[in-house]
N, CA, C and O atoms as a Maestro MAE file, in Angstrom:
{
 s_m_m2io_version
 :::
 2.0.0
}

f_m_ct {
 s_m_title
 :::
 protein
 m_atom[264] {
  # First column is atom index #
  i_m_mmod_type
  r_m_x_coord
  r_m_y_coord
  r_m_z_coord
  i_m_residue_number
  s_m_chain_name
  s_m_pdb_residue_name
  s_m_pdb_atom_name
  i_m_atomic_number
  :::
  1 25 105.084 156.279 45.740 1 A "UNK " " N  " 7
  2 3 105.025 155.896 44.347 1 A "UNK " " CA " 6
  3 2 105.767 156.903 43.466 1 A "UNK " " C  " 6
  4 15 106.683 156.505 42.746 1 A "UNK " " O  " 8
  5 25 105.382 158.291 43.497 2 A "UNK " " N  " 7
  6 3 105.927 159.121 42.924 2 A "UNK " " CA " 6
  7 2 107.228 159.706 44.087 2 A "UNK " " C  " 6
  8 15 106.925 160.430 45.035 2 A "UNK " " O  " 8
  9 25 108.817 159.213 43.797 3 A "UNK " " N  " 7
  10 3 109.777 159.465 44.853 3 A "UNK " " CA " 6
  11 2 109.914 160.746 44.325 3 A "UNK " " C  " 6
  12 15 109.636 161.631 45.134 3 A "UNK " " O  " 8
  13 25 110.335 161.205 42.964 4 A "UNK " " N  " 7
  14 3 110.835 162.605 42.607 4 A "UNK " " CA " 6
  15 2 110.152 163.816 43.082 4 A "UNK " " C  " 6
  16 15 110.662 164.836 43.545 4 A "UNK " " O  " 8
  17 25 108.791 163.510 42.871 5 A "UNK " " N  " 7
  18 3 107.539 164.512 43.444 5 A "UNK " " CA " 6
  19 2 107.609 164.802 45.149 5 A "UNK " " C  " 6
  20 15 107.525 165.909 45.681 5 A "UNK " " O  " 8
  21 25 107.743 163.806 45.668 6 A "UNK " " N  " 7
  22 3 107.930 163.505 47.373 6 A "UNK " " CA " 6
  23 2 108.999 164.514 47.562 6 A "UNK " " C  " 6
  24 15 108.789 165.651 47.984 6 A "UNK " " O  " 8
  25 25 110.153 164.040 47.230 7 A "UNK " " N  " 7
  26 3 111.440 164.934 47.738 7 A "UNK " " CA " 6
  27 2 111.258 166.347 47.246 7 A "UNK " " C  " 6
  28 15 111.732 167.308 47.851 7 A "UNK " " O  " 8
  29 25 110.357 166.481 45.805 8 A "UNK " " N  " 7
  30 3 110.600 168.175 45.262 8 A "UNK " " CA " 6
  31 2 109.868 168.684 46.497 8 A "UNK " " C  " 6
  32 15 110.477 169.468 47.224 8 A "UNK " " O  " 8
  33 25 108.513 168.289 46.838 9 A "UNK " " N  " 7
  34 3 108.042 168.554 47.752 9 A "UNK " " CA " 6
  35 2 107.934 169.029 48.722 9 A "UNK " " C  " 6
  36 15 107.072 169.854 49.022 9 A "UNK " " O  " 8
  37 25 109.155 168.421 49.709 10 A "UNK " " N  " 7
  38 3 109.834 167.941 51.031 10 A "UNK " " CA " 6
  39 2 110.617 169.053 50.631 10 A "UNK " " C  " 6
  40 15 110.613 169.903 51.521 10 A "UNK " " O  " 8
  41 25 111.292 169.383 49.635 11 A "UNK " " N  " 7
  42 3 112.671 169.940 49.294 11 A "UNK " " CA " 6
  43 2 112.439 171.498 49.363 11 A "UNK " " C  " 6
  44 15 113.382 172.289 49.381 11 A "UNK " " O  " 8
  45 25 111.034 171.905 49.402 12 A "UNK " " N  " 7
  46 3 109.981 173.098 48.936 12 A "UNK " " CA " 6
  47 2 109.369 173.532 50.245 12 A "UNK " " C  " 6
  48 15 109.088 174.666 50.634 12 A "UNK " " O  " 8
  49 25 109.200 172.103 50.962 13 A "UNK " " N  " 7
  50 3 108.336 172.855 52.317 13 A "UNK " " CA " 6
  51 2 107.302 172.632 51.643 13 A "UNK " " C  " 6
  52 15 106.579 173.560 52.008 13 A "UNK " " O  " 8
  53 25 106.710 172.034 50.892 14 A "UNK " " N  " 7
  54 3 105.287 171.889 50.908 14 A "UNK " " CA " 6
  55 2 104.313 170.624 51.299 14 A "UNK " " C  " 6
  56 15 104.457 169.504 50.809 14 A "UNK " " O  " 8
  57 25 103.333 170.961 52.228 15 A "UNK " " N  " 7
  58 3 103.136 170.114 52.741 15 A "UNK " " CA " 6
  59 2 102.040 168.920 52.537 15 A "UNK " " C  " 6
  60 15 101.023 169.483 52.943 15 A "UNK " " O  " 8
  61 25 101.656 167.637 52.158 16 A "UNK " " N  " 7
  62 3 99.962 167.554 51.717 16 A "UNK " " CA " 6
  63 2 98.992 168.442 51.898 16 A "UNK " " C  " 6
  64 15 98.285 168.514 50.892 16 A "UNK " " O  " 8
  65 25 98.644 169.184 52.801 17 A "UNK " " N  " 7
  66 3 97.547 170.000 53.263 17 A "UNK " " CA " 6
  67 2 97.302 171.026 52.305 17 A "UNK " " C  " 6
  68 15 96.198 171.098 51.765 17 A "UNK " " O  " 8
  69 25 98.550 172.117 51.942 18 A "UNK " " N  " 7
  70 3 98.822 172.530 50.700 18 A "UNK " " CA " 6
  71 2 98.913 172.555 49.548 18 A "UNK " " C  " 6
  72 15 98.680 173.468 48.756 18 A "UNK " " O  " 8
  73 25 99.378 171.205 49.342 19 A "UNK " " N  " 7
  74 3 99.256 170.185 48.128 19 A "UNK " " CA " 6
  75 2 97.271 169.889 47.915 19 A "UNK " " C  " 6
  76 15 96.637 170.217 46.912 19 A "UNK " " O  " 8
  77 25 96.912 169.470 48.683 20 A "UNK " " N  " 7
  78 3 95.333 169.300 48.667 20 A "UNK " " CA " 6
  79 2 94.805 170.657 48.457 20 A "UNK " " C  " 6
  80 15 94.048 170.836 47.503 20 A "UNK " " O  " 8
  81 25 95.114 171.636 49.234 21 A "UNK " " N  " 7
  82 3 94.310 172.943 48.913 21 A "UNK " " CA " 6
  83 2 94.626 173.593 47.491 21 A "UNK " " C  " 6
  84 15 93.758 174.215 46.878 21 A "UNK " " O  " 8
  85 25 95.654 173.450 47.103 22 A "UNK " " N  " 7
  86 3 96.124 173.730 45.606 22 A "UNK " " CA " 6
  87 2 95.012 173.569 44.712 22 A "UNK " " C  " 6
  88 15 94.316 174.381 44.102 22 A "UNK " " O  " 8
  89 25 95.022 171.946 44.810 23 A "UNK " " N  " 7
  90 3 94.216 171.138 44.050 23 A "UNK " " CA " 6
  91 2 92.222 170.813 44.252 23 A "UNK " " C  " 6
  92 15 91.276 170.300 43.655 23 A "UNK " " O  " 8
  93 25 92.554 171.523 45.489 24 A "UNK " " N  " 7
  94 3 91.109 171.992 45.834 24 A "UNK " " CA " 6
  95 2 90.474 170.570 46.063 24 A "UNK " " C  " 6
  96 15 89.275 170.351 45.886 24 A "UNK " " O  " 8
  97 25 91.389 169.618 46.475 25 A "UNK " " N  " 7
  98 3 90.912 167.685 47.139 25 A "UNK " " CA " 6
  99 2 91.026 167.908 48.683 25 A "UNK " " C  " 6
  100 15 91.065 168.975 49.296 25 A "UNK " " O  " 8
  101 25 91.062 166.824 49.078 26 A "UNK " " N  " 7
  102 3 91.305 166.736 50.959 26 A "UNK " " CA " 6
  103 2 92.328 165.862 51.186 26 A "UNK " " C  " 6
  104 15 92.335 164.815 50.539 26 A "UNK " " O  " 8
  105 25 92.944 166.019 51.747 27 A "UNK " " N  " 7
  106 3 94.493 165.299 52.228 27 A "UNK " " CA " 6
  107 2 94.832 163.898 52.002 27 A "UNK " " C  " 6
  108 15 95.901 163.382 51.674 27 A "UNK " " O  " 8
  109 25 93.282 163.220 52.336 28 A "UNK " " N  " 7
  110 3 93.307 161.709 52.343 28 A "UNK " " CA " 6
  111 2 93.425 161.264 51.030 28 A "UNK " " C  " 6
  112 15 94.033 160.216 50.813 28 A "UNK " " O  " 8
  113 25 92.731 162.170 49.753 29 A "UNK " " N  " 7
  114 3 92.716 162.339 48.399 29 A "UNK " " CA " 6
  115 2 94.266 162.003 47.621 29 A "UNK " " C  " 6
  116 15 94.748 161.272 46.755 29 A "UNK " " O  " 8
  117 25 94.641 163.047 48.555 30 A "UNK " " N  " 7
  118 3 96.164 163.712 48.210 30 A "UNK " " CA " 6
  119 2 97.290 162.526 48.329 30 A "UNK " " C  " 6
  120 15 98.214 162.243 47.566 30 A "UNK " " O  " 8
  121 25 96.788 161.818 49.816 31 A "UNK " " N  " 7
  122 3 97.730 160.653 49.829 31 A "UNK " " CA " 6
  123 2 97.551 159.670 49.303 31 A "UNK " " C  " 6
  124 15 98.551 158.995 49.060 31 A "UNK " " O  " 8
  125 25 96.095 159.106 48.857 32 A "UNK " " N  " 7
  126 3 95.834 157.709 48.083 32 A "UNK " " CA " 6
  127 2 96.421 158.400 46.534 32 A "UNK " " C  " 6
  128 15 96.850 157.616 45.688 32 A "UNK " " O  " 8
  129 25 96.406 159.528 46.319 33 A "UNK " " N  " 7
  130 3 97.159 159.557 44.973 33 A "UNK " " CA " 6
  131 2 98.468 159.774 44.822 33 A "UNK " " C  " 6
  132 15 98.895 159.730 43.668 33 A "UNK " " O  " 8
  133 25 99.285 160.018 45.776 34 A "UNK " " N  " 7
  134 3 100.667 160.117 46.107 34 A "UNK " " CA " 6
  135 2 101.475 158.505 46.244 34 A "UNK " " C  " 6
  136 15 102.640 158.188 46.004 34 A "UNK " " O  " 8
  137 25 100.178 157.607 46.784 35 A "UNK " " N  " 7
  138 3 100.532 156.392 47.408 35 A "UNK " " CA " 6
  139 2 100.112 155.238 45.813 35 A "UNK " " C  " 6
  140 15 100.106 154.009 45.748 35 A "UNK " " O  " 8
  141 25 99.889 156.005 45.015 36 A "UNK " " N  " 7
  142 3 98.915 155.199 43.621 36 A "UNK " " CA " 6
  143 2 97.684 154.282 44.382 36 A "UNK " " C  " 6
  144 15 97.136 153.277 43.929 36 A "UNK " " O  " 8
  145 25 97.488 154.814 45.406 37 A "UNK " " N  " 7
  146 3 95.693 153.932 45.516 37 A "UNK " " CA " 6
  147 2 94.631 154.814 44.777 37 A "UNK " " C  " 6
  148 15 93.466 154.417 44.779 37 A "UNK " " O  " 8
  149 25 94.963 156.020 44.125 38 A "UNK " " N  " 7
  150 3 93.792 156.687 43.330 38 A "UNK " " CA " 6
  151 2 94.739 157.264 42.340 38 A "UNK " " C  " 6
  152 15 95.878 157.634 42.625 38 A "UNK " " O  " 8
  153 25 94.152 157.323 41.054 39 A "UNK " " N  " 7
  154 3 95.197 157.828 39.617 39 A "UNK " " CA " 6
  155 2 94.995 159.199 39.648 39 A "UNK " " C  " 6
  156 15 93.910 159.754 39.823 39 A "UNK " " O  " 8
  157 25 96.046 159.718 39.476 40 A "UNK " " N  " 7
  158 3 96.352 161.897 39.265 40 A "UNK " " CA " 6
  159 2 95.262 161.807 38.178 40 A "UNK " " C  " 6
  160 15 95.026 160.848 37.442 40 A "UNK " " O  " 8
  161 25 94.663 162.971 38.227 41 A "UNK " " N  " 7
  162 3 94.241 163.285 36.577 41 A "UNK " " CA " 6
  163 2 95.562 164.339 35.648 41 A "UNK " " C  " 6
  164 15 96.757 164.598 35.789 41 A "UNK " " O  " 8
  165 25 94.598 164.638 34.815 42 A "UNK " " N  " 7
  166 3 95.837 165.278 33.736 42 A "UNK " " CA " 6
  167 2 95.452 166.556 34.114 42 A "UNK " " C  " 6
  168 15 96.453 167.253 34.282 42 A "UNK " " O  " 8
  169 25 94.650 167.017 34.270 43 A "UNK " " N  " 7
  170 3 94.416 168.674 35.147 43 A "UNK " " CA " 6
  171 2 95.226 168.714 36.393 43 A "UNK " " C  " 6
  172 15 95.894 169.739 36.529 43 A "UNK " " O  " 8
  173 25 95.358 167.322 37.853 44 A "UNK " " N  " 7
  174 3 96.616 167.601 38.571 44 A "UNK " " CA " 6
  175 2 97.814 167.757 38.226 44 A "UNK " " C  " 6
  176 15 98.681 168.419 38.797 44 A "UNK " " O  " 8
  177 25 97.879 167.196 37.352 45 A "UNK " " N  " 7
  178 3 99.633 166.578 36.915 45 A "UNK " " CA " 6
  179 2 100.296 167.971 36.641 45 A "UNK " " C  " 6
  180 15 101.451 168.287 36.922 45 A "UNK " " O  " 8
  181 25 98.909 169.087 35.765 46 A "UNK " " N  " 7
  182 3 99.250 169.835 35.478 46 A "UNK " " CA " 6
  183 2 99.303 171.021 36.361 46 A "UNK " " C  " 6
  184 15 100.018 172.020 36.286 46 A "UNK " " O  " 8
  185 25 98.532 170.743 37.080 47 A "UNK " " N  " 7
  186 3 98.918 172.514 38.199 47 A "UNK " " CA " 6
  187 2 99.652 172.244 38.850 47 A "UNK " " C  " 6
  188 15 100.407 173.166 39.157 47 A "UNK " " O  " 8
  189 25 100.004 170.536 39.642 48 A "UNK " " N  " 7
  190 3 101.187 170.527 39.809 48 A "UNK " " CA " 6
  191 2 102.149 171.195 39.477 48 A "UNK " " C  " 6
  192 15 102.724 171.994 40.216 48 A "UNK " " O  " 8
  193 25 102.434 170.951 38.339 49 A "UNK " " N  " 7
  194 3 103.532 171.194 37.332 49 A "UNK " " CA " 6
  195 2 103.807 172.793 37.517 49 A "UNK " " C  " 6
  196 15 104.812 173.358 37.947 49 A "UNK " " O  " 8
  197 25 102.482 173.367 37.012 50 A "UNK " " N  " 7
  198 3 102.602 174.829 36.405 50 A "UNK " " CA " 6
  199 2 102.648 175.372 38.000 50 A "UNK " " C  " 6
  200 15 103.578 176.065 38.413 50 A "UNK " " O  " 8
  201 25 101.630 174.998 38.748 51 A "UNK " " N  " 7
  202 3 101.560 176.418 39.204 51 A "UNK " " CA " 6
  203 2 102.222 176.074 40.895 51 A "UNK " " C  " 6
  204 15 102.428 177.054 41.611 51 A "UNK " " O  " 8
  205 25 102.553 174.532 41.499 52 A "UNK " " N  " 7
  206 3 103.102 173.953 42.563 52 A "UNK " " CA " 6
  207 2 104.600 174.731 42.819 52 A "UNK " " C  " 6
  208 15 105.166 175.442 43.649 52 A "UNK " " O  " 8
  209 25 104.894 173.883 41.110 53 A "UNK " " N  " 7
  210 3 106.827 173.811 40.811 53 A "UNK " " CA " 6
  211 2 107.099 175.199 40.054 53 A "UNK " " C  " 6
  212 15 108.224 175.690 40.144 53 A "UNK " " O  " 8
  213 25 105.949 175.941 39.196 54 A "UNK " " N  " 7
  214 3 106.382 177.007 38.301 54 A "UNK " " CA " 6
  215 2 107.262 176.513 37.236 54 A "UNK " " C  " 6
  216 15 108.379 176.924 36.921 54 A "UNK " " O  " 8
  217 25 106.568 175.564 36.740 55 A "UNK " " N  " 7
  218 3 107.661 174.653 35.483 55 A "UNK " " CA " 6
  219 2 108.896 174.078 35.798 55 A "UNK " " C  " 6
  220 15 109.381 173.114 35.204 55 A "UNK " " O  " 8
  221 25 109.379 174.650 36.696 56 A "UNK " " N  " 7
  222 3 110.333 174.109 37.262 56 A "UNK " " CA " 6
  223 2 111.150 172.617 37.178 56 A "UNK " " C  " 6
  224 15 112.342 172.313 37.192 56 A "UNK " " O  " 8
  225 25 110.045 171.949 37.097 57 A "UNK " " N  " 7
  226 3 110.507 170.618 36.670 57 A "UNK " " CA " 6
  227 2 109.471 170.063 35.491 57 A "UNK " " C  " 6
  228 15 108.297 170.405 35.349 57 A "UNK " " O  " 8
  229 25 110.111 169.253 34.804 58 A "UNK " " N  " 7
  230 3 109.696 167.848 33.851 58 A "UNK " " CA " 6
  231 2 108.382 167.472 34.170 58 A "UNK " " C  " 6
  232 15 108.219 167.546 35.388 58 A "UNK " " O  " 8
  233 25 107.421 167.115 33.595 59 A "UNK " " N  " 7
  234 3 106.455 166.057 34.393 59 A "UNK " " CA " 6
  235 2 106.958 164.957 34.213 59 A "UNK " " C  " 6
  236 15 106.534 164.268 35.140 59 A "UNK " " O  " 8
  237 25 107.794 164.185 33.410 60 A "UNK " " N  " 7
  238 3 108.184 162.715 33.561 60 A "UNK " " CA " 6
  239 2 108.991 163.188 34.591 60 A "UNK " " C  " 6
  240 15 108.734 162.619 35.652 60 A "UNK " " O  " 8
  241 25 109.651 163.812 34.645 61 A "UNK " " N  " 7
  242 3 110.456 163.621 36.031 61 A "UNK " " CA " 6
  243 2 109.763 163.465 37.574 61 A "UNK " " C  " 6
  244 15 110.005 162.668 38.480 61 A "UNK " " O  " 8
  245 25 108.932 164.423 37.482 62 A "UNK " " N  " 7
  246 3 107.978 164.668 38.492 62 A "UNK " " CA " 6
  247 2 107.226 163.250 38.735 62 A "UNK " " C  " 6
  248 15 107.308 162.588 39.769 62 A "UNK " " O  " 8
  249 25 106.595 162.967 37.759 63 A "UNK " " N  " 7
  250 3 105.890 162.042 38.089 63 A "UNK " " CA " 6
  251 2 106.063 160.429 37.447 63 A "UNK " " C  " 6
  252 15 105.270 159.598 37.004 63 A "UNK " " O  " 8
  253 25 107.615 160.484 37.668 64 A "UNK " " N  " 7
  254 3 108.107 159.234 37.263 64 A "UNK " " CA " 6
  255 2 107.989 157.927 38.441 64 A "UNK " " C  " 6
  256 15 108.658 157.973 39.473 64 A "UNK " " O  " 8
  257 25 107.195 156.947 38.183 65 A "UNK " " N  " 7
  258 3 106.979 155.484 39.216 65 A "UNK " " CA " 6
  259 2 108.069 154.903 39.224 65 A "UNK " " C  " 6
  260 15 108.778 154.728 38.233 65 A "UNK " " O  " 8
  261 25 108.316 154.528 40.412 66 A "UNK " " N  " 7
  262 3 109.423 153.199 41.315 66 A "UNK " " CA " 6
  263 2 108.692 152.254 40.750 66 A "UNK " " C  " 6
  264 15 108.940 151.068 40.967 66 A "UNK " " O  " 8
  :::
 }
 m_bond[263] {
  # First column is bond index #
  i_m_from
  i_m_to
  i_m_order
  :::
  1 1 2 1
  2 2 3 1
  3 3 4 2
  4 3 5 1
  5 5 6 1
  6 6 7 1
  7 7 8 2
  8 7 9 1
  9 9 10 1
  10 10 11 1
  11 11 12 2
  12 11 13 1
  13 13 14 1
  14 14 15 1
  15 15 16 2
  16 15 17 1
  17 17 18 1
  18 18 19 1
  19 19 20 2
  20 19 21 1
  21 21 22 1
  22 22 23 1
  23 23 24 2
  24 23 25 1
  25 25 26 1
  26 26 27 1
  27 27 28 2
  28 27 29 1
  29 29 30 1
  30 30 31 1
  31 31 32 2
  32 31 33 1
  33 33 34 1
  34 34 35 1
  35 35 36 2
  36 35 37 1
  37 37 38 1
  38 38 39 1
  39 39 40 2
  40 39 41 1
  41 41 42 1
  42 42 43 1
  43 43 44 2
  44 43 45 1
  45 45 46 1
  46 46 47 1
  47 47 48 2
  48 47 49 1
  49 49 50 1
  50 50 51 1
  51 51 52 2
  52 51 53 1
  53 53 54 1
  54 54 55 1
  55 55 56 2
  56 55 57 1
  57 57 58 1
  58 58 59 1
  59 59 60 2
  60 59 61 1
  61 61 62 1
  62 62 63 1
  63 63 64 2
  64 63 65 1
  65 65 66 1
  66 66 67 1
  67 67 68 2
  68 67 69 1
  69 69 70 1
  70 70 71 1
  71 71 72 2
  72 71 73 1
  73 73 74 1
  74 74 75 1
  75 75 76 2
  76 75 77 1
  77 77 78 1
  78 78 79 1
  79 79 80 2
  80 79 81 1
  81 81 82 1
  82 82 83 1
  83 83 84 2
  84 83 85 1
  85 85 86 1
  86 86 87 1
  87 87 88 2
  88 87 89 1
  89 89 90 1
  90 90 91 1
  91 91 92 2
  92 91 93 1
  93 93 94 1
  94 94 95 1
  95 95 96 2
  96 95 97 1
  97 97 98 1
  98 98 99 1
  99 99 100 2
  100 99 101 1
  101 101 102 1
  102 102 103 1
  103 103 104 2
  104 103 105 1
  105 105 106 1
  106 106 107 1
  107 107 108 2
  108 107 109 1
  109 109 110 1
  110 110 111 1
  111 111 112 2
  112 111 113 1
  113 113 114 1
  114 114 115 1
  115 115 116 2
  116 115 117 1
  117 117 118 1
  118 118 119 1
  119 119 120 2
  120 119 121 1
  121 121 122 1
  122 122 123 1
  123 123 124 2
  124 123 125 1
  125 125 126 1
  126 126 127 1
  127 127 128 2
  128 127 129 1
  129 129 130 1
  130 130 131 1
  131 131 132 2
  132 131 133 1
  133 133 134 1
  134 134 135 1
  135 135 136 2
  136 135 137 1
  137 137 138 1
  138 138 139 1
  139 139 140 2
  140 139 141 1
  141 141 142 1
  142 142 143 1
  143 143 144 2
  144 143 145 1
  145 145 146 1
  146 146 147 1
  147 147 148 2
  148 147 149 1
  149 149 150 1
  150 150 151 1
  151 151 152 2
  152 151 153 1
  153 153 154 1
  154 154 155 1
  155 155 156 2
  156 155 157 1
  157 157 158 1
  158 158 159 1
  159 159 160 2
  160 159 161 1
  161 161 162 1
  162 162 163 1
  163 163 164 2
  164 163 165 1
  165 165 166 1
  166 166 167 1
  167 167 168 2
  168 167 169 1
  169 169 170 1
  170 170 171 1
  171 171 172 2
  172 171 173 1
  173 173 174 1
  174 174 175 1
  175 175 176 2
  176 175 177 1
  177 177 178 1
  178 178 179 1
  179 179 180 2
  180 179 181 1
  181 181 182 1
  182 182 183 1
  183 183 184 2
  184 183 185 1
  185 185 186 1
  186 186 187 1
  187 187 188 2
  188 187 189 1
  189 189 190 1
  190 190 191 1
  191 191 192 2
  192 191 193 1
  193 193 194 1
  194 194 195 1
  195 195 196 2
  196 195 197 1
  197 197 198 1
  198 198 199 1
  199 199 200 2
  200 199 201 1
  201 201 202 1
  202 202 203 1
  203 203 204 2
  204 203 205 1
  205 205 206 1
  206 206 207 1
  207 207 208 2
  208 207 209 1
  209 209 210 1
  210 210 211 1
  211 211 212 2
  212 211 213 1
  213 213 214 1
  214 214 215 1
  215 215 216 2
  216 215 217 1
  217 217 218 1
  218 218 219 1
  219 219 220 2
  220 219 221 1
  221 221 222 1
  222 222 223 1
  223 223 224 2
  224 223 225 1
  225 225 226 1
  226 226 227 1
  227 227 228 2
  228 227 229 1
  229 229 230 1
  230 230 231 1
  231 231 232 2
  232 231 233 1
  233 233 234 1
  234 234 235 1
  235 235 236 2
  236 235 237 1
  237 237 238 1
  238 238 239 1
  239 239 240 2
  240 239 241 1
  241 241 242 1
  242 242 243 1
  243 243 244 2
  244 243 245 1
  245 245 246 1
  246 246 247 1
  247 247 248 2
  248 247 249 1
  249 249 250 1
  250 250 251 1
  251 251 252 2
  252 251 253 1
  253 253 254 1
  254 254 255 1
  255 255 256 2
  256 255 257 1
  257 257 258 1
  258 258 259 1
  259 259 260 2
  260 259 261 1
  261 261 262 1
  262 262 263 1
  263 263 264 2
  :::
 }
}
């Protein structure tokens, strides 16, 4: 769902497992919200953001839908 996020991701070496421990969820968490079967909150979107990427990127970019 989210392609830009996938590849920054991929592009980073980071892996769901990581991605879940970040966010302090469990993997399966990680993928129904990667996959839009469960909605990000605005506290993920944001450590994403801040502390995943280091601002690095946009959140519309980041978390722009196909």
């Amino acid at each position: 769902m989210y392609r830009n996020l996938e590849a920054e991701l991929k592009r980073k070496g980071i892996t769901r497992k990581m991605l879940a421990d970040k966010l302090g969820i469990n993997i399966a968490t990680v993928s129904a919200k990667l996959t839009g079967k469960a909605k990000l909150t605005f506290d993920e979107v944001t450590v994403i953001a801040k502390q995943v990427f280091n601002n690095e990127f946009e959140i519309p970019y980041l978390f722009k839908k196909d």
